[in-house]
C-alpha positions as CSV (number, residue, x, y, z in Angstrom):
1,X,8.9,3.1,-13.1
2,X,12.5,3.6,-13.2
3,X,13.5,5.7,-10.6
4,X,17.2,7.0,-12.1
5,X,14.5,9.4,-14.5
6,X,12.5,10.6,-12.4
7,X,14.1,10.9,-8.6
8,X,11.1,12.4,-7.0
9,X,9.1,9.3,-7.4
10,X,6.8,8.2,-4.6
11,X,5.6,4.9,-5.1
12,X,2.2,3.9,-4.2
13,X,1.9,2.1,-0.4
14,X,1.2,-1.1,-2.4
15,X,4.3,-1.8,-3.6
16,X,5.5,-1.3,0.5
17,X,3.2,-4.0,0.8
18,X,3.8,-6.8,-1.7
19,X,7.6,-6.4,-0.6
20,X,6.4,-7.4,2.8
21,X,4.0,-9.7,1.5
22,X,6.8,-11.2,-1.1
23,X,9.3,-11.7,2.6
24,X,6.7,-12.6,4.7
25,X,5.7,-15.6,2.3
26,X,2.1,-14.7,2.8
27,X,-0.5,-15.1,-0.6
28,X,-2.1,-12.3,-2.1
29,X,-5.6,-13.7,-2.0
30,X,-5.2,-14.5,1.6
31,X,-3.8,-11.0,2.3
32,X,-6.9,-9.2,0.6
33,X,-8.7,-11.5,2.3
34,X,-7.8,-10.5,5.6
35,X,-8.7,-6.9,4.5
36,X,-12.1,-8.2,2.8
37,X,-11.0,-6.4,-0.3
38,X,-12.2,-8.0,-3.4
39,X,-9.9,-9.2,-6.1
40,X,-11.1,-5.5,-8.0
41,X,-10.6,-3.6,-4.7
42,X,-7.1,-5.2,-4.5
43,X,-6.1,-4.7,-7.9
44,X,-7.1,-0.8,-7.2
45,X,-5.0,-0.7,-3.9
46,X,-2.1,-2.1,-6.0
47,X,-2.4,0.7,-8.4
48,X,-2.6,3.2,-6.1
49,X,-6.2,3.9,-7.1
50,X,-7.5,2.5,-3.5
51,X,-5.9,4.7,-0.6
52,X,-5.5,3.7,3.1
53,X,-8.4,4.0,4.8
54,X,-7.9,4.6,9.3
55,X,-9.4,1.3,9.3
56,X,-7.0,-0.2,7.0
57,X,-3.8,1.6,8.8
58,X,-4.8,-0.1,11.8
59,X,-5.4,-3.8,9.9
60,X,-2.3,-2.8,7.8
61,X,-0.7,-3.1,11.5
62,X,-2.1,-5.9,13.2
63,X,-0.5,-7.7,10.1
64,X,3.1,-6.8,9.5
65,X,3.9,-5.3,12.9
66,X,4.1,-1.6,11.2
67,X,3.0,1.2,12.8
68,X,-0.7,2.4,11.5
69,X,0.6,5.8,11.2
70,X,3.4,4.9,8.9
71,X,0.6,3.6,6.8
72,X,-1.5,7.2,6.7
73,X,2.0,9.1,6.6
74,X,2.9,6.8,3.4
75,X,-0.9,7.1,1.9
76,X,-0.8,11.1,2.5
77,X,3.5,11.4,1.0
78,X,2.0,9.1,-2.3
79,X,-1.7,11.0,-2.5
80,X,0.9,14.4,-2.4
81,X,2.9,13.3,-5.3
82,X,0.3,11.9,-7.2
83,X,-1.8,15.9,-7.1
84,X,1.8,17.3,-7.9
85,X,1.9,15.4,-11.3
């Protein structure tokens, strides 16, 4: 998506994620196995098609150190945008 065309984008809490996945060094596979998301559940959460659950907003924080609530606060900004379009 380029951003420059369309300012009021709000990515999906994924791409959050594989940033901190990307600096963090830690694999994809082992990531969505720590949620027990299967390779089709992940490939929905990366889409934006699979939204934070409470549950996952709390695993979401046990891994990177990030607040479950900015997890539900990004899910709810992205599940916004994405009813405005």
């Amino acid at each position: 998506m380029n951003w420059a065309k369309e300012t009021n984008y709000i990515p999906p809490p994924a791409e959050t994620v594989e940033e901190l996945l990307s600096e963090r060094r830690i694999g994809r596979e082992a990531f969505a196995g720590s949620l027990n998301l299967s390779e089709s559940q992940y490939n929905k959460f990366r889409a934006g098609d699979l939204p934070i659950s409470k549950t996952m907003s709390v695993q979401l924080e046990s891994i990177f150190g990030v607040s479950a609530d900015f997890w539900l606060r990004l899910e709810n900004q992205y599940r916004l945008w994405r009813q405005s379009k």
